[in-house]
C-alpha positions, 0 to 999 in steps of 0.5 A: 497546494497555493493557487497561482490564480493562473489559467491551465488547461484542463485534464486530458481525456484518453490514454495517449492525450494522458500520457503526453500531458502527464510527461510534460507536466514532469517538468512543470513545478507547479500542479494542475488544480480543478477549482469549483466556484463556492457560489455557482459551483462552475470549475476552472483549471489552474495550476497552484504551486506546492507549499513548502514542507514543514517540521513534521514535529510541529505537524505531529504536535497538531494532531489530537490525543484521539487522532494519535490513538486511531493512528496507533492502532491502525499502524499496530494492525499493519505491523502485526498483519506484516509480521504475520506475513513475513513469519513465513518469507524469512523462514523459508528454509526452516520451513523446507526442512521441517516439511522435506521439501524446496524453497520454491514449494514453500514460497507457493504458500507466499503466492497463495497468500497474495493472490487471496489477499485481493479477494479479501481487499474487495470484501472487507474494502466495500464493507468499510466504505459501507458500514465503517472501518471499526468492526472489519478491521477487529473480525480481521485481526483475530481471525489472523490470529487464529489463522497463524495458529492453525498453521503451527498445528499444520501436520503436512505441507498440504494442510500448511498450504491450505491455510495460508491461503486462507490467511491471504484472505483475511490479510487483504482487509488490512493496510497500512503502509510504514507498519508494513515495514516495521513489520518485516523488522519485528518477524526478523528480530523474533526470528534472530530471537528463536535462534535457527533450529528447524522447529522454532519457526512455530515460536515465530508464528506463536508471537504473531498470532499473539500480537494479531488478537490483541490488536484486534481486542484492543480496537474493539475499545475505541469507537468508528472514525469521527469522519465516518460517522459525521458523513454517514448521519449527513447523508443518512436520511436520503441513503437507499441500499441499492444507492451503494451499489448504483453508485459504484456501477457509476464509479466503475463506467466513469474510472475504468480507465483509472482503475487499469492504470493503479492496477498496473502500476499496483502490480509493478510495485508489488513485483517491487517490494516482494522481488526485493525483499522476500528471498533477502534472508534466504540469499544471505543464509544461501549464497553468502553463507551467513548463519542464522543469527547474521542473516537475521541481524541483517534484515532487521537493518535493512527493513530499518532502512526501509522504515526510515526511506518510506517515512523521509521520502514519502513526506518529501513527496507533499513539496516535490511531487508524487512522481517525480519523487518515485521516480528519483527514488527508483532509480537510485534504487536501480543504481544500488544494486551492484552495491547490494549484491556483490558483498561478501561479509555481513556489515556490507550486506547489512550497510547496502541492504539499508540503503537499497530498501531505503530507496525501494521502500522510499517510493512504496512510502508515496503510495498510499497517498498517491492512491488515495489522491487518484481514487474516486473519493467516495472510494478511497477505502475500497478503490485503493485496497482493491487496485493494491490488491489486484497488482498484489495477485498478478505479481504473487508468483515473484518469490517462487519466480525468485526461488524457481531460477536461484535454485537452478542457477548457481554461482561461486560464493566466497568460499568457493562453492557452488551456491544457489545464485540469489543475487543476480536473479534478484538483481537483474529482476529489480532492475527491469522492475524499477525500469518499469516503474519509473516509464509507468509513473512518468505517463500516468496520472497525479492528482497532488492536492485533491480534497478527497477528505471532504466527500460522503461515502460510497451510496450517499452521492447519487440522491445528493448531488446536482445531476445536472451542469446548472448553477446552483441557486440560493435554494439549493444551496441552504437546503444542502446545508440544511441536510449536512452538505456543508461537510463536502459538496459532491458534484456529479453531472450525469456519472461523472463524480467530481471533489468540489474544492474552495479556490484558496 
């Protein structure tokens, strides 16, 4: 963001004085910025207009052989957690079989898995704010592993259950959000691979577990994030125990409010993608009556679309704004539906599934960082797990909703027989999604251009801190820089936290 050097005015406080400032702030280019005097360490608001995108090859060249190789391998963790996943969704009706029961029974497993991935954002969440993202990270991928395995030698439906709500668990600490798709394109051509007898779906779930070990081995050989590490010896020698928790109670009271609105439209968003995307394979072997081969071919090119969407367009979001680009990319989503379930043959299937996810996963790309712009920074690995993981939990029925109102409804398919009715249930419920997404991002909050990256973690802030709205003296100030504060300052009047960020 450039400052304009122009005056706004500041945030509002309360949800309906939010609300109004946010949707006239829909219309306005340039974005509010809260601007910190280096010296005095008073603060202004002022709008600042975006900087221009630029060639993201040039972007990518900047980045260090290090940073490639943390990026690599946090992308391959969520690829394979996502493969993980989606070894399941896709495989719904191979799963049926095998236990002798309904598509519906079997998505119960996709629900139990959502709803202990938020308990599971929470644990591993805190503990990479509080001792780093190294170790939860490899303690996830291996017991992931392990989990896929135990849920081939799952002998009845039960034990299968019981298992994959254990992955859920497991499956919270782990987020990244374009490996997710790529994911789903991986578990699709695995799938396409084993071909359609009822019994290779444990093939499936055998390269998975595969995959989760060795990523988890392989970031055993790479050390904590730099970042990390800096900020934890700057702020170590005034860093109590019970400071984290002190802290956090802190956040809790100040963001209550902030905390609600990412949980709700965490919640849209996850009724978004799993409403969409879950039941896609079962739709095209049910109601299109395309064979295994077909349906599979079919969702690895949808999920390509979503994989190019979530990358162009979450990266168009940096210029055109946060919300303005989930907006326009929801409803072309929502214009695309007829077009996505209407078809007939594979090649149209395949063609209007990748436009559709495109779009669906267009505005999923804006997320994480959108989250971590609206997360307290001292947070941003706990708070955005968290909100993500709770909207996780509240929409963890969508498959079974998809799957309970299809096979009770049918339709006629093009040969003329009455079919499971997949593709309105699924219509019709990511129009009113979309709907409810785009009335929820144009009220809400955006805070396009913080610095979060500047801030200590969690527990470092309280003794660190100015607890008061006064000037900061000369004084202050060189014993700060002589206690590592040069790395961020973190200002807090009573418990109100707030980025200090250089007037450019």
């Amino acid at each position: 963001m450039e400052s304009t050097g122009k005056h706004a005015d500041p945030g509002a406080k309360g949800a309906w004085a939010t609300a109004k400032q946010s949707w006239r702030d829909l219309f306005t280019w340039e974005q509010r910025i809260v601007v910190t005097h280096p010296e005095t360490g008073d603060t202004h608001t002022e709008w600042a207009r975006p900087i221009p995108l630029r060639n993201p090859v040039s972007l990518m060249a900047q980045l260090s052989a290090r940073g490639w190789l943390f990026f690599l391998v946090g992308f391959a963790a969520w690829t394979v957690d996502a493969f993980d996943f989606h070894a399941l969704s896709i495989q719904q009706v191979k799963l049926a079989k095998y236990y002798g029961t309904s598509k519906t029974a079997i998505s119960t497993a996709i629900t139990l898995t959502l709803l202990l991935r938020s308990v599971g954002a929470a644990i591993f969440g805190f503990a990479g704010d509080k001792w780093g993202r190294k170790w939860p990270m490899v303690f996830n991928m291996i017991v992931l592993g392990i989990l896929q395995i135990a849920t081939i030698y799952s002998t009845t439906f039960e034990r299968f259950l019981a298992v994959r709500a254990l992955f859920g668990l497991f499956m919270g600490g782990v987020i990244l959000q374009q490996g997710y798709s790529f994911g789903y394109v991986m578990a699709a051509c695995a799938n396409l691979g084993v071909g359609g007898a009822t019994d290779s779906w444990k093939t499936v779930f055998w390269i998975a577990a595969g995959l989760s070990i060795a990523v988890g081995l392989v970031r055993c050989l790479f050390p904590e994030s730099r970042q990390f590490i800096e900020a934890r010896a700057a702020g170590k020698a005034s860093h109590a125990p019970s400071a984290f928790w002190k802290e956090t109670k802190a956040m809790i009271r100040k963001e209550w409010g902030m905390c609600i609105y990412s949980c709700i439209l965490m919640t849209w968003f996850n009724y978004y993608s799993h409403t969409s995307q879950d039941s896609y394979t079962t739709f095209m072997l049910t109601q299109k009556e395309l064979n295994n081969a077909g349906a599979s071919r079919a969702s690895i090119i949808m999920k390509a679309g979503a994989c190019v969407g979530g990358t162009i367009i979450g990266y168009s979001s940096q210029w055109f704004g946060r919300r303005r680009t989930i907006i326009f990319a929801a409803t072309m989503s929502m214009l695309l539906i007829p077009a996505w379930i209407i078809p007939t043959n594979e090649a149209a299937l395949s063609a209007s599934g990748f436009f559709m996810q495109f779009f669906v996963q267009g505005a999923w790309g804006v997320i994480p960082i959108h989250l971590n712009e609206l997360s307290p920074p001292a947070f941003r690995s706990s708070f955005p797990g968290i909100t993500y993981q709770i909207g996780n939990m509240i929409s963890s029925p969508s498959a079974q909703i998809v799957n309970l109102v299809s096979e009770s409804h049918f339709v006629t398919s093009a040969s003329g027989k009455k079919v499971e009715a997949y593709g309105p249930t699924m219509g019709i419920a990511t129009a009113i999604i979309a709907m409810g997404i785009i009335w929820t991002v144009a009220f809400g909050p955006e805070k396009r251009g913080i610095e979060f990256e500047k801030a200590l973690p969690a527990g470092m802030n309280i003794n660190n801190t100015n607890h008061h709205s006064k000037k900061v003296t000369a004084e202050d100030e060189n014993e700060q820089s002589s206690s590592g504060m040069e790395m961020g300052r973190v200002k807090q009047a009573g418990d109100v936290q707030e980025v200090e960020t250089a007037k450019r």
